[in-house]
N, CA, C and O atoms as a CHARMM CRD file, in Angstrom:
* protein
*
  352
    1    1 UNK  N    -52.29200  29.51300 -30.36200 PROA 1      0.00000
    2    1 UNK  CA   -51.60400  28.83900 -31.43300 PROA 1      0.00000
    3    1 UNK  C    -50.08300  29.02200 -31.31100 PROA 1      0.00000
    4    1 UNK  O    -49.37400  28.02900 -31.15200 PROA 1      0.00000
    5    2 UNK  N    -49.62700  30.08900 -31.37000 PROA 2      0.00000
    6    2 UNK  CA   -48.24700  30.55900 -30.46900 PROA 2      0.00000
    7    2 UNK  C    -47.86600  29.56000 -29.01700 PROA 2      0.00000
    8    2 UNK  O    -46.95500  28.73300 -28.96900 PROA 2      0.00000
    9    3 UNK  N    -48.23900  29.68900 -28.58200 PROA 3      0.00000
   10    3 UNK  CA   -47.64200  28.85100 -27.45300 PROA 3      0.00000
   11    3 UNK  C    -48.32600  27.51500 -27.59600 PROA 3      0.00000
   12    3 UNK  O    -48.52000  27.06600 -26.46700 PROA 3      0.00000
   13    4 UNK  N    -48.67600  26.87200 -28.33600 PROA 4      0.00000
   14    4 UNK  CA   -48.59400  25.46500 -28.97600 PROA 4      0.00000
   15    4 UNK  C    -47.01900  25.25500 -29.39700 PROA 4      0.00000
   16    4 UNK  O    -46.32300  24.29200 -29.07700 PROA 4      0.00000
   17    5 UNK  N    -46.55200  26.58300 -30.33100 PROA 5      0.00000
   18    5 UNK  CA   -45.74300  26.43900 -31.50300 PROA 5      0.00000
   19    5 UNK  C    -44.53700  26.20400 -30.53700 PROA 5      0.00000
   20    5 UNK  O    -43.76800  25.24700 -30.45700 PROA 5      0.00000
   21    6 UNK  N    -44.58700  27.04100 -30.02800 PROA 6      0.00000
   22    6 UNK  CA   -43.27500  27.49700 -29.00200 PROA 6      0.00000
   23    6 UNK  C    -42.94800  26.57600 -28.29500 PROA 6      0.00000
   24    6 UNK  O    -41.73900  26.41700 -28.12800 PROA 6      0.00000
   25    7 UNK  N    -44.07700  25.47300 -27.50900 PROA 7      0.00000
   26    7 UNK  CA   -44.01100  24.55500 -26.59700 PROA 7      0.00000
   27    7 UNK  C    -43.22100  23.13300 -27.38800 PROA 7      0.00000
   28    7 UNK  O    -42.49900  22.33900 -26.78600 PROA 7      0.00000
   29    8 UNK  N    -43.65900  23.04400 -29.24500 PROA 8      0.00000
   30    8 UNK  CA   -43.21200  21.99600 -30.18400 PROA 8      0.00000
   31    8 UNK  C    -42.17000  22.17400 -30.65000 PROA 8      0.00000
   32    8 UNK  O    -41.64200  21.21800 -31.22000 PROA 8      0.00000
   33    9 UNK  N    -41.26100  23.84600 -30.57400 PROA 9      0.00000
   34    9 UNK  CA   -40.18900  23.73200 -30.76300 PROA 9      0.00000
   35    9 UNK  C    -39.14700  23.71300 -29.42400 PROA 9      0.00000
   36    9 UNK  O    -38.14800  22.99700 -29.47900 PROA 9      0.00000
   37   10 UNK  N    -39.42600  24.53800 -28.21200 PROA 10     0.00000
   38   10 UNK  CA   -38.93300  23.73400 -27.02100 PROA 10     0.00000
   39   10 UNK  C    -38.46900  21.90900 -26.47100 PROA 10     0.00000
   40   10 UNK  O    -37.64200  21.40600 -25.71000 PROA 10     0.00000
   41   11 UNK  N    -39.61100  21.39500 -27.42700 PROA 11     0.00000
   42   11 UNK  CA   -39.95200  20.17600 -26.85500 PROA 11     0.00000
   43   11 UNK  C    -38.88100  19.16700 -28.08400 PROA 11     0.00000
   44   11 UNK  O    -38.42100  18.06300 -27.79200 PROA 11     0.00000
   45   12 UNK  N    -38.61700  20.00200 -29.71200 PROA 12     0.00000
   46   12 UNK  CA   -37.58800  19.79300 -30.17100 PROA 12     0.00000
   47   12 UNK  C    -36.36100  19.88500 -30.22300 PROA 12     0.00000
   48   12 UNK  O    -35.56100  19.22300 -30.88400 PROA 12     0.00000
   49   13 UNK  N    -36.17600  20.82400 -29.42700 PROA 13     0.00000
   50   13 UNK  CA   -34.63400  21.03400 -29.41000 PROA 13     0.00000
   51   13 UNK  C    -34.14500  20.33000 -27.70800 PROA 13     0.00000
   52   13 UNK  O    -33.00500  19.92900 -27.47400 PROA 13     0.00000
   53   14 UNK  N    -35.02400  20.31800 -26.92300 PROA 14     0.00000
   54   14 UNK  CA   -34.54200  19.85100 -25.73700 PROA 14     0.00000
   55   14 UNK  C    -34.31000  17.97800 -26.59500 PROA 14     0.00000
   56   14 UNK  O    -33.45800  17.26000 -26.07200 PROA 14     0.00000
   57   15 UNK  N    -34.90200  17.55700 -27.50900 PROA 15     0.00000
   58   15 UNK  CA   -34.51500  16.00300 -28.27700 PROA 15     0.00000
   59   15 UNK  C    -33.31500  16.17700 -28.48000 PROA 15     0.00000
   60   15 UNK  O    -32.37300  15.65400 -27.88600 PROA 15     0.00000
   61   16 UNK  N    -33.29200  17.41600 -29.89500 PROA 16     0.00000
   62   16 UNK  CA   -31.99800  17.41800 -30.29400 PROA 16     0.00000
   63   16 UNK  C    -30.72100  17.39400 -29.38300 PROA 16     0.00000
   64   16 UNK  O    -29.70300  16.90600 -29.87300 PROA 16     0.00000
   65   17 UNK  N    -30.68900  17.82600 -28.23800 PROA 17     0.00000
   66   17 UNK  CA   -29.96200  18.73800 -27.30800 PROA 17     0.00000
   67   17 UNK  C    -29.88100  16.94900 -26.44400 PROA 17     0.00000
   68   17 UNK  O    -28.73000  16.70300 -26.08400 PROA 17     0.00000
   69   18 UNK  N    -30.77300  15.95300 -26.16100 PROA 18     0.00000
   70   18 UNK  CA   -30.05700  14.89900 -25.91400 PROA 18     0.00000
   71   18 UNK  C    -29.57300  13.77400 -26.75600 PROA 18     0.00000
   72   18 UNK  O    -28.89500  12.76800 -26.54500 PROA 18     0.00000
   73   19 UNK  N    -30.19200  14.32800 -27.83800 PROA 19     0.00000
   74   19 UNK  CA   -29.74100  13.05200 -29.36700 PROA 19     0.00000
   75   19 UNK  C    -28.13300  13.59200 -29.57700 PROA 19     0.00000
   76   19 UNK  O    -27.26200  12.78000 -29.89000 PROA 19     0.00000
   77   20 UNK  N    -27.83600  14.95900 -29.38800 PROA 20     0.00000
   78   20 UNK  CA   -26.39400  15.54700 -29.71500 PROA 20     0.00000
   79   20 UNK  C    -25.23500  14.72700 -28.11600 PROA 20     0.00000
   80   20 UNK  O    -24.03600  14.45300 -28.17200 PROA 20     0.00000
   81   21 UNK  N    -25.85900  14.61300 -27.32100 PROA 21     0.00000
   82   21 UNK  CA   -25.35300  13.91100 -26.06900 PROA 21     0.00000
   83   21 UNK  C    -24.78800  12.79900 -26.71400 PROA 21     0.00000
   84   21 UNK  O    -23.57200  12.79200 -26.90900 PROA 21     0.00000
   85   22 UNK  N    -25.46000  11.89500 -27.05900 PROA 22     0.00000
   86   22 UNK  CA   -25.47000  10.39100 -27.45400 PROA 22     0.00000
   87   22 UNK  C    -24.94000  10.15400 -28.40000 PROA 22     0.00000
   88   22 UNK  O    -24.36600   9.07400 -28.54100 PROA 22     0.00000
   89   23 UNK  N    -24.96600  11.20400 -29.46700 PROA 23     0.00000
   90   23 UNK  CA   -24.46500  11.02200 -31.03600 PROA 23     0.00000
   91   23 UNK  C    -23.68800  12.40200 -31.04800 PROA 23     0.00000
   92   23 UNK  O    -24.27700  13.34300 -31.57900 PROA 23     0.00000
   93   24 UNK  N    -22.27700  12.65000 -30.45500 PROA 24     0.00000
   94   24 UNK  CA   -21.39200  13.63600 -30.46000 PROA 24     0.00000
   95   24 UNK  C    -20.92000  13.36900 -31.88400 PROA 24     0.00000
   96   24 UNK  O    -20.99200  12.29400 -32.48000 PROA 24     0.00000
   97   25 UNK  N    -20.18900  15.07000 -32.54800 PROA 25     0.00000
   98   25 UNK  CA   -19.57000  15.12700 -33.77000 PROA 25     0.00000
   99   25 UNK  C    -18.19700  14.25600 -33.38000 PROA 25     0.00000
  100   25 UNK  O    -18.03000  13.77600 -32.25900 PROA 25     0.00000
  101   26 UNK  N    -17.44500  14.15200 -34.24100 PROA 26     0.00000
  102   26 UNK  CA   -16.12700  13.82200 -33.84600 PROA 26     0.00000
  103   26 UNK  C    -14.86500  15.57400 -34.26500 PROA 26     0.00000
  104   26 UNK  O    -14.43200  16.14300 -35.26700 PROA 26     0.00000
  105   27 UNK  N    -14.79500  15.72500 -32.86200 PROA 27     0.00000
  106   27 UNK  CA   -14.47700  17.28800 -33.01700 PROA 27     0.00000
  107   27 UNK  C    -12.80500  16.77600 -33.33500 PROA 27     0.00000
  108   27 UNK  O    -12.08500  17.70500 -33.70100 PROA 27     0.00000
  109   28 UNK  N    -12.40100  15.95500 -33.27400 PROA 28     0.00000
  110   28 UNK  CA   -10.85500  15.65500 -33.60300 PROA 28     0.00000
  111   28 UNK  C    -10.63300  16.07900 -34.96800 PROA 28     0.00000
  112   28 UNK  O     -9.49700  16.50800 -35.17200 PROA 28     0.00000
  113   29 UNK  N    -11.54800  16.06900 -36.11600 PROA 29     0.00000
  114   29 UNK  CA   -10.73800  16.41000 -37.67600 PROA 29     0.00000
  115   29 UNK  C    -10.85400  17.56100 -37.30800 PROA 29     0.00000
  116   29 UNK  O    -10.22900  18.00200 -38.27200 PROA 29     0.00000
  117   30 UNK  N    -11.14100  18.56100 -36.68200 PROA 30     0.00000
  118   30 UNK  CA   -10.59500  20.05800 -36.81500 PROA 30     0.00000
  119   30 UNK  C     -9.16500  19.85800 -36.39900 PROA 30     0.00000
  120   30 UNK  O     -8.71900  19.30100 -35.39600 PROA 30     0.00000
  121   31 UNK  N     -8.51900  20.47100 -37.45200 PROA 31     0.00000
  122   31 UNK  CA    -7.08800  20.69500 -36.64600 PROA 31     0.00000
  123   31 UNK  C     -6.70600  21.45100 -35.57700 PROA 31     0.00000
  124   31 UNK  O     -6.95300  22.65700 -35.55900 PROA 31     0.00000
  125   32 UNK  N     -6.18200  20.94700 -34.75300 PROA 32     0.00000
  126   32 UNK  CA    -6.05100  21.55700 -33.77300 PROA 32     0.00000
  127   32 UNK  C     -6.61600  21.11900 -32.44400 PROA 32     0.00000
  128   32 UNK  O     -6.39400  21.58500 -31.32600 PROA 32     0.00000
  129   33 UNK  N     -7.38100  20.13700 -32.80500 PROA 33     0.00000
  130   33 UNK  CA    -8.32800  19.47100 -31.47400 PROA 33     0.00000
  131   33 UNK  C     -7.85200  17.76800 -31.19500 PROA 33     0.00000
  132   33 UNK  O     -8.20300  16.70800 -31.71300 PROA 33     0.00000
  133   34 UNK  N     -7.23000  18.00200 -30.49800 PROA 34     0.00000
  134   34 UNK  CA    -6.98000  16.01500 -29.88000 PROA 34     0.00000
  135   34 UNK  C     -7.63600  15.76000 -29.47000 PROA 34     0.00000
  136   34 UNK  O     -8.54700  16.55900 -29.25600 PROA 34     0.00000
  137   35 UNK  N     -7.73100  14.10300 -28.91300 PROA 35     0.00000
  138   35 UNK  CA    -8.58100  13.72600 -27.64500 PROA 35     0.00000
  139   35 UNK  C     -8.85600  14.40500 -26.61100 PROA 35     0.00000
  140   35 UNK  O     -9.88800  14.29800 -25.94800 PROA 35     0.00000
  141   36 UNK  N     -7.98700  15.11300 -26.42100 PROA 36     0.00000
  142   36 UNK  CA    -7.76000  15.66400 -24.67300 PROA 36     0.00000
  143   36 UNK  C     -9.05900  16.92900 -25.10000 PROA 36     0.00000
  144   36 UNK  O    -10.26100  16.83000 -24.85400 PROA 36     0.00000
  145   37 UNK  N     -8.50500  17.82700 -25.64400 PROA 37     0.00000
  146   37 UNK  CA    -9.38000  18.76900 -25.89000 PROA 37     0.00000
  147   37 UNK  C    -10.63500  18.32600 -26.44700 PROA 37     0.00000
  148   37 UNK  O    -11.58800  19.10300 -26.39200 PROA 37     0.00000
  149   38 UNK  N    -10.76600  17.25100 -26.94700 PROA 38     0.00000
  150   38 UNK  CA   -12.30600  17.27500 -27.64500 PROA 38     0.00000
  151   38 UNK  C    -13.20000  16.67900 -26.15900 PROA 38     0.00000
  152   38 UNK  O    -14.32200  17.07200 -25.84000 PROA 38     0.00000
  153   39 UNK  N    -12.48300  15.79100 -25.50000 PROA 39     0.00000
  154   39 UNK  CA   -13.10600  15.17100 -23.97100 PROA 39     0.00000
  155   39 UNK  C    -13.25400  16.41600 -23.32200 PROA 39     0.00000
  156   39 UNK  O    -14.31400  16.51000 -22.70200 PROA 39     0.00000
  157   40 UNK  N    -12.34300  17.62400 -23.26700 PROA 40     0.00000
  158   40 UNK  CA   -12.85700  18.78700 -22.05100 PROA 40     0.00000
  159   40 UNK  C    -14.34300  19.83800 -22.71700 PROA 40     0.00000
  160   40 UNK  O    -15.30400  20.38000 -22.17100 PROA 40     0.00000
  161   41 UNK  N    -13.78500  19.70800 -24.34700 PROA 41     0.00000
  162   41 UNK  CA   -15.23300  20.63900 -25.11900 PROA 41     0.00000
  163   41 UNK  C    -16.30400  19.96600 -24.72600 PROA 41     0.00000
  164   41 UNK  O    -17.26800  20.64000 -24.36300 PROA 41     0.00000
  165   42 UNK  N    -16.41300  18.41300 -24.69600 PROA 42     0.00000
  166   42 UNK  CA   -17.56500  17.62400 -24.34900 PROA 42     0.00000
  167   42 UNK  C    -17.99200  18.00700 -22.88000 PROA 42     0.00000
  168   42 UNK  O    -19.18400  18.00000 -22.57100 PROA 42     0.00000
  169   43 UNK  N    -17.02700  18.33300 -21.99900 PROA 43     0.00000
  170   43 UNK  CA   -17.21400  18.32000 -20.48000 PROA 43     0.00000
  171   43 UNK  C    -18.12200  19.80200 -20.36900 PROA 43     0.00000
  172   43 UNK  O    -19.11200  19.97600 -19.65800 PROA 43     0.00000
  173   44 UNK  N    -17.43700  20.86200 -21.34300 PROA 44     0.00000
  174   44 UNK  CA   -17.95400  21.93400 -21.28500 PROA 44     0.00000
  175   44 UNK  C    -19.02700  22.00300 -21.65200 PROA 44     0.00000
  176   44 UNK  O    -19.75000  22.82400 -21.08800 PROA 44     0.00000
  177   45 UNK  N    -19.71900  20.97700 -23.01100 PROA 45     0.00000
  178   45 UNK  CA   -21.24500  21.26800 -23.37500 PROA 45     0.00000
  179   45 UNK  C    -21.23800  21.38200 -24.83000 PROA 45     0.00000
  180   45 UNK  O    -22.25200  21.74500 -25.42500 PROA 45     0.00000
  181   46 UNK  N    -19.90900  21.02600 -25.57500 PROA 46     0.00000
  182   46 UNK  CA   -19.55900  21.20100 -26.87200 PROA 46     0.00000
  183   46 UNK  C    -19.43700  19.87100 -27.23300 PROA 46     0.00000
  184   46 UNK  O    -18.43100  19.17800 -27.07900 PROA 46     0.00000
  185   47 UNK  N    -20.63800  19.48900 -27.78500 PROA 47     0.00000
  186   47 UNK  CA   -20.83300  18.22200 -28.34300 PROA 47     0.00000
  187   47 UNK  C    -21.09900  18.11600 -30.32000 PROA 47     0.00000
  188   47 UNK  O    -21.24900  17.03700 -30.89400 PROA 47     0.00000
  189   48 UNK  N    -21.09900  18.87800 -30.72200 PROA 48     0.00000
  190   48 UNK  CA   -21.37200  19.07000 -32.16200 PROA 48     0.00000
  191   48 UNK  C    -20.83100  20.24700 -33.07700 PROA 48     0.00000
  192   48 UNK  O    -20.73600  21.35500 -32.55000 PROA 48     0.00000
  193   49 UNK  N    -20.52000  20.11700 -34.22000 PROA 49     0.00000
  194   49 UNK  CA   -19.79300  21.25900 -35.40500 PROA 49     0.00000
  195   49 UNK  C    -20.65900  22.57800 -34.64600 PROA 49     0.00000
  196   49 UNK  O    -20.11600  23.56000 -34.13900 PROA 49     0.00000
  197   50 UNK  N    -22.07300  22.33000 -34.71100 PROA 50     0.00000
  198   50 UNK  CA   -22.64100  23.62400 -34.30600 PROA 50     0.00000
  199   50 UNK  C    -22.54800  24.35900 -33.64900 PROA 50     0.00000
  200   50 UNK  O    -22.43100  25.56100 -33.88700 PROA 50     0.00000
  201   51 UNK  N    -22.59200  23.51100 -32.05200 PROA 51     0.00000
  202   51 UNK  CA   -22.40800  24.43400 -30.86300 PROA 51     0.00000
  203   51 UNK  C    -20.89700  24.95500 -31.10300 PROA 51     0.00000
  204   51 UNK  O    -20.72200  26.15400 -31.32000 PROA 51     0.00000
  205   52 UNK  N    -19.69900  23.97300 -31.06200 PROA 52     0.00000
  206   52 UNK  CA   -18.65100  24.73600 -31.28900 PROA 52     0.00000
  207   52 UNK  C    -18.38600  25.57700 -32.40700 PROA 52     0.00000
  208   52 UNK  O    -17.22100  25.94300 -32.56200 PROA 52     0.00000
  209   53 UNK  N    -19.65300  26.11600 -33.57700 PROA 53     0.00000
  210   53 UNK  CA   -19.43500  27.47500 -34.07500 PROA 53     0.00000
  211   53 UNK  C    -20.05200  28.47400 -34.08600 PROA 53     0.00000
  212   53 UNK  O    -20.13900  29.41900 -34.87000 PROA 53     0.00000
  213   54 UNK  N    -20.65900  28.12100 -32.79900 PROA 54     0.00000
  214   54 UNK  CA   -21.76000  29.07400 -32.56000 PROA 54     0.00000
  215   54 UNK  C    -20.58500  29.41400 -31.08200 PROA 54     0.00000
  216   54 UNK  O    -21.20800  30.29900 -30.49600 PROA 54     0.00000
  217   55 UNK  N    -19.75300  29.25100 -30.55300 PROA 55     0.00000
  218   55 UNK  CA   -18.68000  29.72800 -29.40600 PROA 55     0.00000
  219   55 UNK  C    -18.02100  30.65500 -29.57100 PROA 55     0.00000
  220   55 UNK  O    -17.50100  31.11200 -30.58900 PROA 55     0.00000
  221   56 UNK  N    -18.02100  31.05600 -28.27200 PROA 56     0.00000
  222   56 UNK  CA   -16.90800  32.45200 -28.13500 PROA 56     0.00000
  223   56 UNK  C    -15.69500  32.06500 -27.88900 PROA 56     0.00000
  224   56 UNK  O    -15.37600  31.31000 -26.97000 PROA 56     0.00000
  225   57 UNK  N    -14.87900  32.61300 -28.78300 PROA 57     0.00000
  226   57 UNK  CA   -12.99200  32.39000 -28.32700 PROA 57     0.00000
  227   57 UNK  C    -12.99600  32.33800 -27.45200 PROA 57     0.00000
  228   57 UNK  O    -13.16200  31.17500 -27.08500 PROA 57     0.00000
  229   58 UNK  N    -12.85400  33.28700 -26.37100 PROA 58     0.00000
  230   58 UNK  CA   -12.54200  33.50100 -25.13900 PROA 58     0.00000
  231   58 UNK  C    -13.33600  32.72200 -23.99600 PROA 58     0.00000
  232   58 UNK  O    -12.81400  32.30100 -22.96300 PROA 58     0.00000
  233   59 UNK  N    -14.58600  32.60600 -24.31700 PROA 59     0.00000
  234   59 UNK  CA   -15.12100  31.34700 -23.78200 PROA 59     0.00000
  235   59 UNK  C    -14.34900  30.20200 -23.73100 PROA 59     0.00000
  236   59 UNK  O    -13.96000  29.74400 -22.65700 PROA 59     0.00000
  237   60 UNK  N    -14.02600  29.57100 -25.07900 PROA 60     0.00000
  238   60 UNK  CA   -13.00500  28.30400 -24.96600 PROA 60     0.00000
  239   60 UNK  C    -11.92100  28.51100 -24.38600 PROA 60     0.00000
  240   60 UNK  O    -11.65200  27.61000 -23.59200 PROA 60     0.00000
  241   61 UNK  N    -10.89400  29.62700 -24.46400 PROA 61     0.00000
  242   61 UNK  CA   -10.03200  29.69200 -23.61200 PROA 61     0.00000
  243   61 UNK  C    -10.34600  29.40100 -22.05300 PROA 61     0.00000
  244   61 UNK  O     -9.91100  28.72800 -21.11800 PROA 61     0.00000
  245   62 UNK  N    -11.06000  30.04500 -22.26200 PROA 62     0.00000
  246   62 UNK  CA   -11.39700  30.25200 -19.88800 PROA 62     0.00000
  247   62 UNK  C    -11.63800  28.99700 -20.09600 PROA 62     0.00000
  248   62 UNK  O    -10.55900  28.44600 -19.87800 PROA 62     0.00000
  249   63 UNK  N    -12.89300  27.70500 -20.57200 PROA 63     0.00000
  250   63 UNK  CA   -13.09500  26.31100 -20.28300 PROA 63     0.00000
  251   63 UNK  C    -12.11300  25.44500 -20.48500 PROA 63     0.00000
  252   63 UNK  O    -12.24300  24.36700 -19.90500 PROA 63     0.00000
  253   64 UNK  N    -10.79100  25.66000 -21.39700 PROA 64     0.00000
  254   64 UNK  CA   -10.29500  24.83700 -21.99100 PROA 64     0.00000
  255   64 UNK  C     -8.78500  24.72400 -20.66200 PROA 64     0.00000
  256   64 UNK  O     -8.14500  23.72300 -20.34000 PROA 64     0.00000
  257   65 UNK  N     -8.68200  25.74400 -20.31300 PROA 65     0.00000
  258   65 UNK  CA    -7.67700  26.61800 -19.51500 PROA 65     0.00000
  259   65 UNK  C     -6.71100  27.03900 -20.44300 PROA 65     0.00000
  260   65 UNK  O     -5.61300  26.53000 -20.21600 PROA 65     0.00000
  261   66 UNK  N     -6.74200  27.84900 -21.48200 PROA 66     0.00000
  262   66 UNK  CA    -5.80800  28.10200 -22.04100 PROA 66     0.00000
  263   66 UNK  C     -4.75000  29.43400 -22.57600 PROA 66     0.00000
  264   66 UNK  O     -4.94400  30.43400 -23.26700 PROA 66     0.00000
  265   67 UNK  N     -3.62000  28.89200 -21.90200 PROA 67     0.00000
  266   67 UNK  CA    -2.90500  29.97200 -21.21000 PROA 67     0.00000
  267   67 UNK  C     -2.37800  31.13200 -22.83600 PROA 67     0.00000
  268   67 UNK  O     -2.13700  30.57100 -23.90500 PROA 67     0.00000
  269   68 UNK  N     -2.28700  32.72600 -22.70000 PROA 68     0.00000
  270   68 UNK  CA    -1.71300  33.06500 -23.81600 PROA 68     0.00000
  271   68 UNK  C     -0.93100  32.59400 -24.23800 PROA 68     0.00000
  272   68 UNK  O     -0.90400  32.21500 -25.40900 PROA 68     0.00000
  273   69 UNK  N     -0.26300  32.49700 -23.62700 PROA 69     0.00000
  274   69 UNK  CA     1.85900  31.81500 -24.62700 PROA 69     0.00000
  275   69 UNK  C      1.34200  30.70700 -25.63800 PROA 69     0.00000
  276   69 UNK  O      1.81800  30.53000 -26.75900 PROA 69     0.00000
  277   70 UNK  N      0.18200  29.90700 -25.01300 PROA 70     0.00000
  278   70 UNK  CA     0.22000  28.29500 -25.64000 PROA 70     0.00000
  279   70 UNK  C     -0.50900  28.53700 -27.34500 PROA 70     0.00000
  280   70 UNK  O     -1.57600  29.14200 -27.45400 PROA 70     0.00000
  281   71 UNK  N      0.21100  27.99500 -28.55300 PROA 71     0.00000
  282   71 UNK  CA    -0.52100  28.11000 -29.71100 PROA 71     0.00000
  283   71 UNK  C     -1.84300  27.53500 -30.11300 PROA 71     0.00000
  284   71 UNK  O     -2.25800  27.17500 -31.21500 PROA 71     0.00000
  285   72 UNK  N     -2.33100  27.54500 -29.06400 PROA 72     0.00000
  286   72 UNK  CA    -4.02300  26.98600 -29.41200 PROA 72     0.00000
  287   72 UNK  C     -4.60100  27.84600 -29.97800 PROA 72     0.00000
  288   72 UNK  O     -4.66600  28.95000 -29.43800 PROA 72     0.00000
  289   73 UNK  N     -5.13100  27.65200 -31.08400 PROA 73     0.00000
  290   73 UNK  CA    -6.16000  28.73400 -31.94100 PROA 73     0.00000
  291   73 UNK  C     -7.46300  28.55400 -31.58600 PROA 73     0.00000
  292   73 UNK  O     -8.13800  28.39900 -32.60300 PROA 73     0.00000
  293   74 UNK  N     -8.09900  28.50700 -30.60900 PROA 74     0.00000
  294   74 UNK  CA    -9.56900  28.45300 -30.82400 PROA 74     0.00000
  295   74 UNK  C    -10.52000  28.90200 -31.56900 PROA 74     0.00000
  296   74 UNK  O    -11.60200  28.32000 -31.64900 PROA 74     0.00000
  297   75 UNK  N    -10.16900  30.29200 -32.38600 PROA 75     0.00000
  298   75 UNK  CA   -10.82500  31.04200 -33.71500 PROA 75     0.00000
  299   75 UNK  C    -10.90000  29.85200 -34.78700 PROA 75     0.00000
  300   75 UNK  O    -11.98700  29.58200 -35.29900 PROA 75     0.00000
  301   76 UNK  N     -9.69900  29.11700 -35.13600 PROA 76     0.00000
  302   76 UNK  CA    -9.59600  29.11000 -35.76900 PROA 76     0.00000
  303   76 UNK  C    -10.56900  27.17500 -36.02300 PROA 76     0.00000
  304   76 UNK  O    -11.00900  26.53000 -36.97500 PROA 76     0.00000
  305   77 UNK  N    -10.50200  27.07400 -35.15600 PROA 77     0.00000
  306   77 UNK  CA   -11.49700  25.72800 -34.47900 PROA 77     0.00000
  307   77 UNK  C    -13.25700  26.24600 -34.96200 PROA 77     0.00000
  308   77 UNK  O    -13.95400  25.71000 -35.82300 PROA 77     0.00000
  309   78 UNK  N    -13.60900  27.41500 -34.09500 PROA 78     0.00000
  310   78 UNK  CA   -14.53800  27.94800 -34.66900 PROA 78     0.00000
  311   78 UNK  C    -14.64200  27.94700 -36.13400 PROA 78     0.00000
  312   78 UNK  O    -15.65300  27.46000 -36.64000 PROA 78     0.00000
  313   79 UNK  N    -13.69600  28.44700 -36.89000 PROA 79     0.00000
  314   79 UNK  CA   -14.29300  28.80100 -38.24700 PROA 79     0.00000
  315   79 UNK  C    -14.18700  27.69500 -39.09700 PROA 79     0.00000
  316   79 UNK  O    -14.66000  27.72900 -40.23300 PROA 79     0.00000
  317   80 UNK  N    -13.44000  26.43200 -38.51400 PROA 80     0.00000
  318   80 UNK  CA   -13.34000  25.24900 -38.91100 PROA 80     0.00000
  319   80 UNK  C    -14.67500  24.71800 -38.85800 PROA 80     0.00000
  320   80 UNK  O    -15.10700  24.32500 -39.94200 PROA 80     0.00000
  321   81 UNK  N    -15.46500  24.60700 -37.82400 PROA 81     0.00000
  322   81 UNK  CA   -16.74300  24.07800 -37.14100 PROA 81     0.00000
  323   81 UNK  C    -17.91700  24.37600 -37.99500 PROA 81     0.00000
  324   81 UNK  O    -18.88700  23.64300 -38.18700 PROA 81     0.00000
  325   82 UNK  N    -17.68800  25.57700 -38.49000 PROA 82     0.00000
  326   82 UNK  CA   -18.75600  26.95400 -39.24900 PROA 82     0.00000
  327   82 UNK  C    -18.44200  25.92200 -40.47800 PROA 82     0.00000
  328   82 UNK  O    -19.49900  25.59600 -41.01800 PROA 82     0.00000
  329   83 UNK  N    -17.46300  25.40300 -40.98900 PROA 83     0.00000
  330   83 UNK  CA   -17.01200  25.15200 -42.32200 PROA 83     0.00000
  331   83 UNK  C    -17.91700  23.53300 -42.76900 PROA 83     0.00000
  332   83 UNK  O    -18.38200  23.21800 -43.86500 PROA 83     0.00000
  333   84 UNK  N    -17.91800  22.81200 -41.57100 PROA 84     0.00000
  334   84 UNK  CA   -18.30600  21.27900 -41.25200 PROA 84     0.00000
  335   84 UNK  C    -19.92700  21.51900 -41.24800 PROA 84     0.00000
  336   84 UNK  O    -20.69600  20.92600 -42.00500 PROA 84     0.00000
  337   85 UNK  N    -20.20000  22.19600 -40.56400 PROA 85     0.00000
  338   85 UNK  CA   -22.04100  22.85200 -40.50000 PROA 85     0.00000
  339   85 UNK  C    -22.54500  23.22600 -42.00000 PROA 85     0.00000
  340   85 UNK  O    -23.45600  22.57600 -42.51400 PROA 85     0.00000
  341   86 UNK  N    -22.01400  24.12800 -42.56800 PROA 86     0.00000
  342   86 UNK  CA   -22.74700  24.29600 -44.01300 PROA 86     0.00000
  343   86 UNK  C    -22.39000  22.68700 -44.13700 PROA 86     0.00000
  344   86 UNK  O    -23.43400  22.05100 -43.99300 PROA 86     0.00000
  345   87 UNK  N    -21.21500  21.79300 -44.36600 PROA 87     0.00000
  346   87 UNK  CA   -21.10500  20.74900 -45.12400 PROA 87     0.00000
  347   87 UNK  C    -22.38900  19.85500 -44.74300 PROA 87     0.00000
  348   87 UNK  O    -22.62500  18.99200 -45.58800 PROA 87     0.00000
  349   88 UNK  N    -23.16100  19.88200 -43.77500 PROA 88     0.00000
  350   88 UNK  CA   -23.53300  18.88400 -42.99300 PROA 88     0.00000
  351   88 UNK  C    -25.39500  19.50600 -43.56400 PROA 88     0.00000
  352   88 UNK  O    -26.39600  18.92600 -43.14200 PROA 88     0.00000
């Protein structure tokens, strides 16, 4: 019965996981995210509020290439993302 269950939620989220492909959030109202950056989060695998608040800072830095000096907040993208998810 277990690995029925397991196999129906595998078999759901691999949907979700291409319905989120096809039907991306629009990551631009976080402040802080343009085109440019929302096309490289997509490249990286960040297609929805969720995945990008379920991310590691430093993760986005290394994918995004983003150098210390530059004022990109990626935290702060995250807790934006977290904010859009309860809304949703």
């Amino acid at each position: 019965m277990l690995e029925k269950q397991e196999s129906q939620f595998s078999q759901l989220r691999d949907h979700f996981d291409r319905y989120a492909e096809t039907h991306p959030d629009d990551l631009s109202v976080i402040k802080g995210i343009g085109r440019i950056y929302q096309w490289k989060l997509r490249d990286a695998g960040y297609s929805t509020y969720g995945q990008l608040a379920q991310a590691d800072t430093q993760h986005l830095r290394d994918v995004l290439d983003i150098e210390p000096w530059q004022k990109t907040d990626p935290q702060s993208w995250i807790e934006q993302a977290q904010v859009l998810t309860r809304r949703d």
